[in-house]
N, C-alpha and C positions, 0 to 999 in steps of 0.2 A: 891421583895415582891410577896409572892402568890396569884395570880389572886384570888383565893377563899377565901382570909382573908380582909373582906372590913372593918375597923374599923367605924363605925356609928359616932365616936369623929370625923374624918378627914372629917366629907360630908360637909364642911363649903364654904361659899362663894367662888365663882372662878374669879369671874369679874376684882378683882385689880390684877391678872397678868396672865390670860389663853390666851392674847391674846398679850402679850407684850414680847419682848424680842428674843432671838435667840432660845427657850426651851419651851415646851408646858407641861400642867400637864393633868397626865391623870385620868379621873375622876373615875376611878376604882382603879387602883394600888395607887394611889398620886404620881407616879414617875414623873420626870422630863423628858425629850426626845426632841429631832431633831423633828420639823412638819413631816420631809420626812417618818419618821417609824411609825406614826398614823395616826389617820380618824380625820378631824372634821365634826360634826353635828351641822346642826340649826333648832331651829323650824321654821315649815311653818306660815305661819298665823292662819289657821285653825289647829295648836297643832297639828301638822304631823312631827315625827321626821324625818328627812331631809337629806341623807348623803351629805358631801360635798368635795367630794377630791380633787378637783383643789383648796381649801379653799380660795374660793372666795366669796361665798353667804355673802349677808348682813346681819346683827346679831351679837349677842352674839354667841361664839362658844363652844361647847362642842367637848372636844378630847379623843381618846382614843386611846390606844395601838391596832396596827394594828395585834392582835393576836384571835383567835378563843377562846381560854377559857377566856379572859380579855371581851370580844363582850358577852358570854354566859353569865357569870356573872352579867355585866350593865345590861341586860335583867331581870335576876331571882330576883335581888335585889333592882330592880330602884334605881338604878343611873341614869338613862336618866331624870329621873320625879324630882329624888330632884336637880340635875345640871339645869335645867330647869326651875324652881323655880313652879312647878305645876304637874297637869296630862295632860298626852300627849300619841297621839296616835303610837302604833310603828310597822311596816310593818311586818306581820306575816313570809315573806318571806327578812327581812334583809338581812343576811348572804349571801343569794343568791344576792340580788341587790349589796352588794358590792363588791365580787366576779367578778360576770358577770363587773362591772361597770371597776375596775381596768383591768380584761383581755383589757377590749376596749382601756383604757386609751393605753395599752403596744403595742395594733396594729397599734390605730393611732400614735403614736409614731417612731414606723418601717415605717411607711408611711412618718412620717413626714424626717427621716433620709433616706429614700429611694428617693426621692424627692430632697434633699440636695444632694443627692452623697455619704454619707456619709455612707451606708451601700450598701453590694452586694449577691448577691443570688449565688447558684451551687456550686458545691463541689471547680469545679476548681478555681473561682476567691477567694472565700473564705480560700482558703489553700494558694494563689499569698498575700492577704493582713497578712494572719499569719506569714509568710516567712519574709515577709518583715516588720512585728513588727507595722504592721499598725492600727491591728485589735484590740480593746479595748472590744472588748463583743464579743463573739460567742453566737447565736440562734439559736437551734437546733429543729426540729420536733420533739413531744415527743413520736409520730409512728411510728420512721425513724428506720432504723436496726443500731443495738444498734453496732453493729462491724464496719458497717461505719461511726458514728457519733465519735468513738472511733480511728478510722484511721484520721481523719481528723484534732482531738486533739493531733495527737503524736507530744512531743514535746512543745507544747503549755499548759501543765498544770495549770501554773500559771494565764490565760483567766480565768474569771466568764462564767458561761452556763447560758441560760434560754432557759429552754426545757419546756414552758405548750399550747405552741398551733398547731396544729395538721399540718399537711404538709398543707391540702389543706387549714386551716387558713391563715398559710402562704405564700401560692401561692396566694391567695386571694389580697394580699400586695403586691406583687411584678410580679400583672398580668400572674397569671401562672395554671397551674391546680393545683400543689403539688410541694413545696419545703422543703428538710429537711435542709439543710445550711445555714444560712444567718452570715456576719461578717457586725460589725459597726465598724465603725472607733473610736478612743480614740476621747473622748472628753466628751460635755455636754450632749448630746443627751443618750450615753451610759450610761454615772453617772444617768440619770433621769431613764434608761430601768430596771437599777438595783435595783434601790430605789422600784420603781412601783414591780417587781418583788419580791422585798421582800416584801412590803406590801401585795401584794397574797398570796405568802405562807404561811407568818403568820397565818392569816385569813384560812387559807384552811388547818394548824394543820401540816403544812410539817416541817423537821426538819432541811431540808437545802433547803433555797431559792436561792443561788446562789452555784452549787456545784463548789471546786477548786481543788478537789482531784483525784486519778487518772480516766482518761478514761477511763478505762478498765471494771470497775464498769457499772452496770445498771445507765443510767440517765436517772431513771425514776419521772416525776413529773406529776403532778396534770395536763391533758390535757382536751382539748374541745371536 
């Protein structure tokens, strides 16, 4: 459905299933979806829309498609006020809070797999665990030279990228001044890097949040 066709008949009560189930509805589109691919919101006490991505806060919850024109839209047409069941205040500066908010989630995240073992930094170890079919995500500087980040994929096209934070973000995680390389290991850690990674891009209008096509190409994305 087109984020810009909100039908006024669909704005109907959300409580008997928004928050039930393996599927979330999103209070723009009315489409169905996985939690992992949208936001939910609550309101504060003081009628402060609230973003909530770990969707844990207490509340009633409002969700939405973790997309930039589905977010524009909620805004111009209040959806957030009638999902809400009121008027409610909404952070002139949204878009950027969740933005910024998800980059954080994707670093502590590297941190949190850098910690576990389960992720390594440099070209060299990073091309030891691709070799060896260990590697379940490649992270890449999105400042790094695009012919190196492309040497270091040969071969491994079939790896997801996330290329949106900057070397020295990434050295930042892994105790260093600047790194462009990082592998995770397969598993849960990566599946959550990937999710989180799509939910940024959406939101930031990019048209591919995990690129799988060839290295060779610009992987250029949306950096710090």
């Amino acid at each position: 459905m087109d984020a810009n066709t909100v039908d006024a008949n669909t704005a109907q009560d959300d409580s008997d299933d928004s928050e039930r189930g393996p599927l979330r509805r999103c209070i723009v589109t009315r489409e169905r979806a996985s939690p992992q691919g949208m936001i939910r919101f609550v309101v504060s006490p003081d009628r402060v829309l609230t973003p909530d991505l770990a969707a844990r806060l207490p509340g009633r919850g409002m969700w939405l498609s973790a997309r930039g024109d589905v977010l524009e839209t909620a805004r111009k047409r209040g959806a957030f006020a009638r999902a809400a069941r009121g008027p409610l205040t909404i952070p002139a500066d949204l878009a950027v809070m969740l933005q910024d908010g998800l980059l954080h989630r994707i670093i502590d995240l590297l941190g949190l797999a850098r910690r576990a073992g389960q992720a390594v930094s440099g070209y060299t170890k990073a091309r030891e665990w691709i070799t060896a079919r260990k590697a379940g995500l490649i992270v890449q500087a999105s400042d790094g030279s695009t012919d190196e980040r492309a040497r270091l994929l040969s071969g491994a096209r079939d790896l997801p990228v996330l290329a949106v934070l900057t070397g020295s973000k990434l050295g930042a995680v892994f105790g260093r001044d600047h790194v462009v390389h990082v592998a995770v290991a397969a598993g849960a850690l990566a599946q959550r890097l990937v999710a989180e990674n799509g939910r940024y891009a959406g939101l930031a209008g990019q048209a591919a949040p995990v690129r799988r096509d060839d290295p060779t190409d610009r992987l250029e994305q949306a950096g710090l």
